[in-house]
DSSP file (Angstrom, degrees, kcal/mol; ACC not computed):
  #  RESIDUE AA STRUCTURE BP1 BP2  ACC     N-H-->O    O-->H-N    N-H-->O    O-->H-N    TCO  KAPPA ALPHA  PHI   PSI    X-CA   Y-CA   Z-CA
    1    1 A X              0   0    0      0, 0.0     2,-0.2     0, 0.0     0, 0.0   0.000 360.0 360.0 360.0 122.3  -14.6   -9.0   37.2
    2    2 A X        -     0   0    0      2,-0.0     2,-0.7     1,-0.0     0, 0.0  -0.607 360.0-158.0 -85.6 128.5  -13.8   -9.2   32.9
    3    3 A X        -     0   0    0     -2,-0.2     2,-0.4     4,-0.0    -1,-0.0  -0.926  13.3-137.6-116.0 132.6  -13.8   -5.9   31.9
    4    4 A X    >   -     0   0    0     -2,-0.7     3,-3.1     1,-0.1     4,-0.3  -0.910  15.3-120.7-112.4 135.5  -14.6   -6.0   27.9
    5    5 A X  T 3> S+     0   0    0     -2,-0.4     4,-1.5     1,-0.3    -1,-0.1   0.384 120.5  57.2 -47.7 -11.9  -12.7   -3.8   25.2
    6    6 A X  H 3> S+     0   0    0      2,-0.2     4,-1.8     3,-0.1    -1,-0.3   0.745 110.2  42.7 -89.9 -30.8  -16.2   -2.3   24.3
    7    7 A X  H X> S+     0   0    0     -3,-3.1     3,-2.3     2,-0.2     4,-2.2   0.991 120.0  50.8 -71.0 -67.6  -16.7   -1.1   28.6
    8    8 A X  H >4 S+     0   0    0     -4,-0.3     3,-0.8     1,-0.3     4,-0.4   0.809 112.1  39.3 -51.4 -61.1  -12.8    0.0   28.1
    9    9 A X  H 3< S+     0   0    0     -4,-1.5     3,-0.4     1,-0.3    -1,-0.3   0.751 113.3  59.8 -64.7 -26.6  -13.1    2.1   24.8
   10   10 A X  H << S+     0   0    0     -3,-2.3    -1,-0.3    -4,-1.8    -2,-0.2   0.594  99.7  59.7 -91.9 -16.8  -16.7    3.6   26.2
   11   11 A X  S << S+     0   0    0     -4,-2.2    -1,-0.2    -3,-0.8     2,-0.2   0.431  85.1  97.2 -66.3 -13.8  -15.0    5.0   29.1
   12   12 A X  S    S-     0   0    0     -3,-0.4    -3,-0.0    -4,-0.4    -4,-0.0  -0.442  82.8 -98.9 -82.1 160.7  -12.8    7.1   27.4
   13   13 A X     >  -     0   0    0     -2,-0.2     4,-1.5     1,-0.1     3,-0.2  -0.168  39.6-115.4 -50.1 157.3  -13.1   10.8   26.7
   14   14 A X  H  > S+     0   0    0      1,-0.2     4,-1.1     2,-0.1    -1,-0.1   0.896 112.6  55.5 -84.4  -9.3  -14.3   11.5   23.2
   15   15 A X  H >4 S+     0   0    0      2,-0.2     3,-0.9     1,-0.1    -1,-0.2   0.971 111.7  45.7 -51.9 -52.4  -11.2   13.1   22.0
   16   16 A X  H >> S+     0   0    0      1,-0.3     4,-4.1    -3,-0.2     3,-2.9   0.944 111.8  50.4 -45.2 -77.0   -9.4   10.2   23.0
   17   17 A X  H 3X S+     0   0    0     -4,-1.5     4,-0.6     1,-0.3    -1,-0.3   0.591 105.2  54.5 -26.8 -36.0  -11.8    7.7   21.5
   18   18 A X  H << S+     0   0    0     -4,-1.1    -1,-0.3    -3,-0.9    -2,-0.2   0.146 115.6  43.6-115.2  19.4  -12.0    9.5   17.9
   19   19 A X  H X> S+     0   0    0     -3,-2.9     3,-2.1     3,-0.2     4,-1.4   0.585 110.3  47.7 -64.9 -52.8   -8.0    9.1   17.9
   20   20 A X  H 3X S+     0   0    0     -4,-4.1     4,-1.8     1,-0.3    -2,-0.2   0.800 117.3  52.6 -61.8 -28.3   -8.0    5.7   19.2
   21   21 A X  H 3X S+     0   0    0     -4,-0.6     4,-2.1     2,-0.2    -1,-0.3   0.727 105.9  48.0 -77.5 -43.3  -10.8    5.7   16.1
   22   22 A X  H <> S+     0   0    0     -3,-2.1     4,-1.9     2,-0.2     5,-0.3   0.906 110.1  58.4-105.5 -56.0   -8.7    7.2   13.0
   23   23 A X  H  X S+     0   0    0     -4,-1.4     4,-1.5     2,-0.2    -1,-0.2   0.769 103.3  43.2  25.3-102.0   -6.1    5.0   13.8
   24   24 A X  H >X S+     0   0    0     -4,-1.8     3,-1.4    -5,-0.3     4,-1.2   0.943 117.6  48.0 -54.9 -57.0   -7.7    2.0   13.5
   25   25 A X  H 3X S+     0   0    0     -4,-2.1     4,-0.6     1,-0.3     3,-0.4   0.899 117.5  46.4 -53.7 -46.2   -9.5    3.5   10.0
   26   26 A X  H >X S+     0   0    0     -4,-1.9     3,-1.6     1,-0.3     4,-0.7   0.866 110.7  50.2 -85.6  -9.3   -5.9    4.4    9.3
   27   27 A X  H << S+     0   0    0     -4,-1.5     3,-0.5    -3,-1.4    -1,-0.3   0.823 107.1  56.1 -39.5 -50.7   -4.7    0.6   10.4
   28   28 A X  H 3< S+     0   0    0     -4,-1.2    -1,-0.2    -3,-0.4    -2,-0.2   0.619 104.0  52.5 -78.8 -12.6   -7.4   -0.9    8.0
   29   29 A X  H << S+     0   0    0     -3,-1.6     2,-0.5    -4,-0.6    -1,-0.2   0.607  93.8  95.4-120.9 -12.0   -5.9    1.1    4.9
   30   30 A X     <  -     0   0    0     -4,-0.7     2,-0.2    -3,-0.5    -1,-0.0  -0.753  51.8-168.9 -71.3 109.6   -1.9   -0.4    5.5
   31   31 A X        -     0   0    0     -2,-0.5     3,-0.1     1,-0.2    -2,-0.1  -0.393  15.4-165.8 -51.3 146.0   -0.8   -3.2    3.8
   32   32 A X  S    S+     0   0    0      1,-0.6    -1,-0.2    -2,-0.2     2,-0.1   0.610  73.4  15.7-124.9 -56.8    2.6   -5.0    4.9
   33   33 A X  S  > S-     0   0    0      1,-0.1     4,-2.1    31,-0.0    -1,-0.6  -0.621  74.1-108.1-127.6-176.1    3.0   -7.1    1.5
   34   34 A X  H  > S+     0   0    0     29,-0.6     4,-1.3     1,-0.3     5,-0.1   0.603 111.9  69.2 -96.8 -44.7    1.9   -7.6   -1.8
   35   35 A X  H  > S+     0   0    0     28,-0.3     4,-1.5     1,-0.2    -1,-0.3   0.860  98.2  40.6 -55.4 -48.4    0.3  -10.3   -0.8
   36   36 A X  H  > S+     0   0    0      2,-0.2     4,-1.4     1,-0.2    -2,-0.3   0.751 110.3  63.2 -87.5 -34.1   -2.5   -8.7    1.4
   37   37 A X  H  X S+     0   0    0     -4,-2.1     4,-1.0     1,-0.2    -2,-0.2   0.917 111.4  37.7 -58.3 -22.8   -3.0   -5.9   -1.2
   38   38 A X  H  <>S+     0   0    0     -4,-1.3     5,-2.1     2,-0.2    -2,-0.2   0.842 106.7  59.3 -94.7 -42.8   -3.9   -8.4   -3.4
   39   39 A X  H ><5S+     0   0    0     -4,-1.5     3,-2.5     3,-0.2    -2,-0.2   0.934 109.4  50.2 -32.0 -78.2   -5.7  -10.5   -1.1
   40   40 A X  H 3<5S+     0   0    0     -4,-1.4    -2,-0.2     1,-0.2    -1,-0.2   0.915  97.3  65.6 -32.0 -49.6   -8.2   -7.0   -0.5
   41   41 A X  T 3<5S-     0   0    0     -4,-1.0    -1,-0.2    -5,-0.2    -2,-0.2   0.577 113.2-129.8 -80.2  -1.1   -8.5   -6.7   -4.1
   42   42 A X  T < 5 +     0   0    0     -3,-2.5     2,-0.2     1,-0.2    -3,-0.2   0.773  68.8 130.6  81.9  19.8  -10.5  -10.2   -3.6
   43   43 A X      < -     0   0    0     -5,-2.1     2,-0.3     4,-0.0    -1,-0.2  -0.635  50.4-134.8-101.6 163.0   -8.0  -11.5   -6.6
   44   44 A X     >  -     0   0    0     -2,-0.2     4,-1.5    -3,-0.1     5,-0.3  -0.648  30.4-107.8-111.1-177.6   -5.7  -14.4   -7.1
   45   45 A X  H  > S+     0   0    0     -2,-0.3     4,-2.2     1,-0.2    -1,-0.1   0.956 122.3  50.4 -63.0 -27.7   -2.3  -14.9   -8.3
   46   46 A X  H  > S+     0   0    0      1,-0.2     4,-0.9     2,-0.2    -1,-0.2   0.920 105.8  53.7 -62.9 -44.1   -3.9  -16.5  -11.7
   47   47 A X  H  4 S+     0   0    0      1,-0.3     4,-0.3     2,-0.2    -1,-0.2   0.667 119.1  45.4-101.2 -11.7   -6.5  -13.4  -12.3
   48   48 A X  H  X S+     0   0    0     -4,-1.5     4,-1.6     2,-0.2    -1,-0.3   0.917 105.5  53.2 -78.1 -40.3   -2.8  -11.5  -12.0
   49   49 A X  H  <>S+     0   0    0     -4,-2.2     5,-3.0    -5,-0.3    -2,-0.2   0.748 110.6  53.0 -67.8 -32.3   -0.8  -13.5  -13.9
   50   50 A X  T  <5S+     0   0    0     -4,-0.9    -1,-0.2     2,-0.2    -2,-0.2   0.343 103.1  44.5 -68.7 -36.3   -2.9  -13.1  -16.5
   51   51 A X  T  45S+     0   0    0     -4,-0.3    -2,-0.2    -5,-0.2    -1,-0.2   0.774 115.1  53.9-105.1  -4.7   -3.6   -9.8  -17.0
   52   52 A X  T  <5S-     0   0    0     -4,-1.6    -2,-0.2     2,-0.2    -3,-0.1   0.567 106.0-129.2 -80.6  -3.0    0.0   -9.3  -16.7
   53   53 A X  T   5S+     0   0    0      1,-0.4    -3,-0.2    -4,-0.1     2,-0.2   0.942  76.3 106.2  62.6  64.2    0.7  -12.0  -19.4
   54   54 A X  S   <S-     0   0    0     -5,-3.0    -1,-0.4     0, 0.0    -2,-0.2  -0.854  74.7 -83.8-150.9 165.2    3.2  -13.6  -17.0
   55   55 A X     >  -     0   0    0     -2,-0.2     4,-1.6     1,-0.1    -9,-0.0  -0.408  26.1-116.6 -85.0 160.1    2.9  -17.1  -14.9
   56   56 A X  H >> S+     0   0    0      1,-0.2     3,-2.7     2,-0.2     4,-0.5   0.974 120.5  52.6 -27.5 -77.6    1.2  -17.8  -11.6
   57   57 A X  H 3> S+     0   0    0      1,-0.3     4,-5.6     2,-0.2     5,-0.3   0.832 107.5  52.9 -23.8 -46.1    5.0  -18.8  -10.2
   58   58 A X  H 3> S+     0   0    0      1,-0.3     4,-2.5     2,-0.2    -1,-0.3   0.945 106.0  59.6 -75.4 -33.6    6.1  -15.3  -11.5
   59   59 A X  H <X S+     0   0    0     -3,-2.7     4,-2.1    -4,-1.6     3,-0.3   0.949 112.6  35.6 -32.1 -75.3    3.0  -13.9   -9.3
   60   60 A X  H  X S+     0   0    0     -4,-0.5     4,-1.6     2,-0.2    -2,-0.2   0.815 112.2  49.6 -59.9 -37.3    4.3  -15.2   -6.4
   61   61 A X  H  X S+     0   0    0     -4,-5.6     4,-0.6     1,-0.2    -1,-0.2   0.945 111.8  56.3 -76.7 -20.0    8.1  -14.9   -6.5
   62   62 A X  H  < S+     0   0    0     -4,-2.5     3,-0.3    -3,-0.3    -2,-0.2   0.846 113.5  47.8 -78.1 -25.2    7.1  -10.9   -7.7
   63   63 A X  H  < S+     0   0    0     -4,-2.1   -29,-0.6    -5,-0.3   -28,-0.3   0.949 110.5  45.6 -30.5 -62.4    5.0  -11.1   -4.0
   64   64 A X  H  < S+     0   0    0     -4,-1.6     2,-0.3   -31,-0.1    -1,-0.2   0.164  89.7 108.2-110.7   7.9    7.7  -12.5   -2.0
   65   65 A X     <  -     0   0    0     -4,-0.6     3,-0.1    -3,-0.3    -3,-0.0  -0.637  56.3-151.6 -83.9 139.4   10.9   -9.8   -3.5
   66   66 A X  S    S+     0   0    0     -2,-0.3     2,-0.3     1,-0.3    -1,-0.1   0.346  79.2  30.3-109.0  -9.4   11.8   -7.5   -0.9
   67   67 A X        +     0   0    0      2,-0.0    -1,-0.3     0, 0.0     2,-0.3  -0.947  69.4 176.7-158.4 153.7   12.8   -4.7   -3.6
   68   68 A X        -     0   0    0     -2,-0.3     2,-0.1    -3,-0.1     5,-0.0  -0.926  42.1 -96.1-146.9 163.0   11.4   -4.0   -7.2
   69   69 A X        -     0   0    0     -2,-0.3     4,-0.4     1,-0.1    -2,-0.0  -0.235  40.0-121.9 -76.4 176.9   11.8   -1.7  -10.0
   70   70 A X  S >> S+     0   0    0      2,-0.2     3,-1.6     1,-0.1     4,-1.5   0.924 113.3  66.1 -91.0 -43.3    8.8    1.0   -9.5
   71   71 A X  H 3> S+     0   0    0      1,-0.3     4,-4.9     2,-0.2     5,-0.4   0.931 104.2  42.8 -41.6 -55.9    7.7   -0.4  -13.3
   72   72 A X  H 34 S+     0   0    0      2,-0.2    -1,-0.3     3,-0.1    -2,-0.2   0.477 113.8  50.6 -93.0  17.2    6.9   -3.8  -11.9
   73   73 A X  H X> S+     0   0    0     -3,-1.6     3,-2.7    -4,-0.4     4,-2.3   0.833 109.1  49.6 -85.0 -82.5    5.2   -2.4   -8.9
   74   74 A X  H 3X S+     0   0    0     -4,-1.5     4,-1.7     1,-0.3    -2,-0.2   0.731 110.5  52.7 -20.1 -46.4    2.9    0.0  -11.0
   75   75 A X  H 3< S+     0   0    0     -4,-4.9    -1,-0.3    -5,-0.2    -3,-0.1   0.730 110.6  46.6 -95.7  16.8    1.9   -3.0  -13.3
   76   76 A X  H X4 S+     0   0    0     -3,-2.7     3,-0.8    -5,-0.4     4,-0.3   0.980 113.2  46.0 -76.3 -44.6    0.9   -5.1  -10.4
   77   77 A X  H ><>S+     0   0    0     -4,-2.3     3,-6.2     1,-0.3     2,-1.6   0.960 120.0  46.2 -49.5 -60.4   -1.2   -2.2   -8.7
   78   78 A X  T 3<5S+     0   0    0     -4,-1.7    -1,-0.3     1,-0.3    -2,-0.1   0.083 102.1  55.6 -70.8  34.7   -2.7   -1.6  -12.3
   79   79 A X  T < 5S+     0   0    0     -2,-1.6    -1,-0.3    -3,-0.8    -2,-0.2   0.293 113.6  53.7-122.7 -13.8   -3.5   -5.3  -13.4
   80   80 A X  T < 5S-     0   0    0     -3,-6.2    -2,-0.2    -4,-0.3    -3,-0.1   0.544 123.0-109.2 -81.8  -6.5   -5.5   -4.8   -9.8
   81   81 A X  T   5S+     0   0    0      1,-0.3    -3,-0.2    -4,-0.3    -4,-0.1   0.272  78.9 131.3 112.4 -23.5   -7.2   -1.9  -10.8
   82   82 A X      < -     0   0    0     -5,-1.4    -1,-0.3    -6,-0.1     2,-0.3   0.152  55.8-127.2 -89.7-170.5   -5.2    0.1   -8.6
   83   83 A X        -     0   0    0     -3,-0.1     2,-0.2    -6,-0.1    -1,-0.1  -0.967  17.6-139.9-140.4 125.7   -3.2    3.4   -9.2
   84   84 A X        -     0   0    0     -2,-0.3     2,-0.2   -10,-0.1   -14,-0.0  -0.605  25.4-177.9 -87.5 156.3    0.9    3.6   -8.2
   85   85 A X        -     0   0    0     -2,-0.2     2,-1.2     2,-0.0    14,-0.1  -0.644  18.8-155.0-148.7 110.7    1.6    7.1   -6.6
   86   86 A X        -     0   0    0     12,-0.4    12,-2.9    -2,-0.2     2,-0.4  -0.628  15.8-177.0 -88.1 104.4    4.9    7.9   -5.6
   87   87 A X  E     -A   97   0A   0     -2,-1.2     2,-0.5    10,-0.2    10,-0.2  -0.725   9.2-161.4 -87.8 135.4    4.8   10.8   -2.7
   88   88 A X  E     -A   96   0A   0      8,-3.1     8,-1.8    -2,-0.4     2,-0.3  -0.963   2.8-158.8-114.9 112.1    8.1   12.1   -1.5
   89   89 A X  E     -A   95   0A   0     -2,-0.5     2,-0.2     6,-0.2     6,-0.2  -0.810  14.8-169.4-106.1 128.6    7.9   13.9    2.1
   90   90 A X    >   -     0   0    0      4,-0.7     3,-1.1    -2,-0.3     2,-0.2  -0.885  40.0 -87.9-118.3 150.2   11.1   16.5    2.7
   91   91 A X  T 3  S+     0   0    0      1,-0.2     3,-0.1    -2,-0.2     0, 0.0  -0.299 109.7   3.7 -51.4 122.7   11.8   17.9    5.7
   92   92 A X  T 3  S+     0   0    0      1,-0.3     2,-0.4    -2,-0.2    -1,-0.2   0.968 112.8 101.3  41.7  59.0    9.6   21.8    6.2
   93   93 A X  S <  S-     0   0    0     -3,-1.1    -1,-0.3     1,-0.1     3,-0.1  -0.996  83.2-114.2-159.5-175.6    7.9   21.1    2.8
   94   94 A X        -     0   0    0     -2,-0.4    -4,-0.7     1,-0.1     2,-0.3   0.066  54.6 -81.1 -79.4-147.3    4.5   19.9    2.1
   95   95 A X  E     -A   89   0A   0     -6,-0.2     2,-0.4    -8,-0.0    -6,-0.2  -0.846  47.8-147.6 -90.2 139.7    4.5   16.1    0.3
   96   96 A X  E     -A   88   0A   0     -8,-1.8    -8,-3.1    -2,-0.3     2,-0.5  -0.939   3.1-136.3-120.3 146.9    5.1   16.0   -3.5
   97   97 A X  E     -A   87   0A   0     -2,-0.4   -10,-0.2   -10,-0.2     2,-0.2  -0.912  10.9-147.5 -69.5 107.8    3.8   13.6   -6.2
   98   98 A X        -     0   0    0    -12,-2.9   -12,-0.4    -2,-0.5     3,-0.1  -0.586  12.1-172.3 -71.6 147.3    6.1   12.5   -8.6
   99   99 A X        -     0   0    0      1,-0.5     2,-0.2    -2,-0.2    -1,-0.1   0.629  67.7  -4.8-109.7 -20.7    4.2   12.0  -11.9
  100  100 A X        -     0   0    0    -14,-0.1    -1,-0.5    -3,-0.1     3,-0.2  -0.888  38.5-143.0-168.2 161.8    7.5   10.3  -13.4
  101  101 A X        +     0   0    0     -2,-0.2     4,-0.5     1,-0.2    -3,-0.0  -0.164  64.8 112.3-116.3  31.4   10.9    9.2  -13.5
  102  102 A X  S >  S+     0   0    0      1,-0.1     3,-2.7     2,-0.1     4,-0.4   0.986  72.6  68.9 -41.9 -78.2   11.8    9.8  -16.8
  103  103 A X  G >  S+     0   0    0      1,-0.3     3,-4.5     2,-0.2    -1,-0.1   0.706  95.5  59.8   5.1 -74.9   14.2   12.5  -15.4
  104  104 A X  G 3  S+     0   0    0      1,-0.3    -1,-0.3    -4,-0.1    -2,-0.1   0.484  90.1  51.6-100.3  20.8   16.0   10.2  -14.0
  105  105 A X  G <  S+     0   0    0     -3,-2.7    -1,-0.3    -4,-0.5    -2,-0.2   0.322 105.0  87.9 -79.3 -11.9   17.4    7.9  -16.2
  106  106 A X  S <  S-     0   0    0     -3,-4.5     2,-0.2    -4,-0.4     3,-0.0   0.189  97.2 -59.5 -79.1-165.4   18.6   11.5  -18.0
  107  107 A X        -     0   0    0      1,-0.1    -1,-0.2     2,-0.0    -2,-0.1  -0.779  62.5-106.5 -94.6 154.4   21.7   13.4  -17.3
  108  108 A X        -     0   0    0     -2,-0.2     2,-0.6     1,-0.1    -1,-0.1  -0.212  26.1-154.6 -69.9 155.7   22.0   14.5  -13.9
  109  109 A X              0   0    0      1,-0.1    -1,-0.1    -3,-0.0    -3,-0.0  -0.953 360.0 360.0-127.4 128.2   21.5   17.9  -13.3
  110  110 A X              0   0    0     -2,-0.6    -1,-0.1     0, 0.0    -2,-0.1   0.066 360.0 360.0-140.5 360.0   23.2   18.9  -10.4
């Protein structure tokens, strides 16, 4: 007997279910590259390149970098529309925004 995921999921308790449910919503909102954020935003590397006044090529090889300066992250989100926000989570405190890193280009203060 084929038991189908819809049978499976409709058997559970509903607590269960409305995890197994914000999950997935929080699954749908994770990106793994640069590439599928961009991909979402229904754009191509040209409609990028271009409002960043850089080439396609430079589109892609800034995709396919496996570290970046936060600058050239921030104008990819924003040539998408998007908004950068850097949260920093410390151990028994809430999450903070940084709003910049001016700071830290300064002298250190220690």
């Amino acid at each position: 007997m084929v038991v189908t995921l819809k049978e499976v999921l409709d058997s559970l308790p509903p607590e269960r279910r409305a995890e197994i449910d914000r999950r997935y919503e929080e699954l749908l909102n994770e990106v793994e590259s640069l590439k599928q954020l961009r991909r979402l935003s229904k754009l191509s590397q040209a409609q990028i390149a271009k409002k960043l006044k850089i080439s396609q090529p430079a589109v892609s090889k800034i995709e396919k970098q496996t570290d970046m300066y936060l600058s050239t992250l921030r104008g990819y989100v924003e040539a998408m529309g998007g908004e950068l926000d850097v949260v920093v989570r410390l151990p028994d405190r809430e999450p903070v925004k940084v709003k910049s890193l001016e700071d830290v280009a300064g002298p250190q203060n220690t």
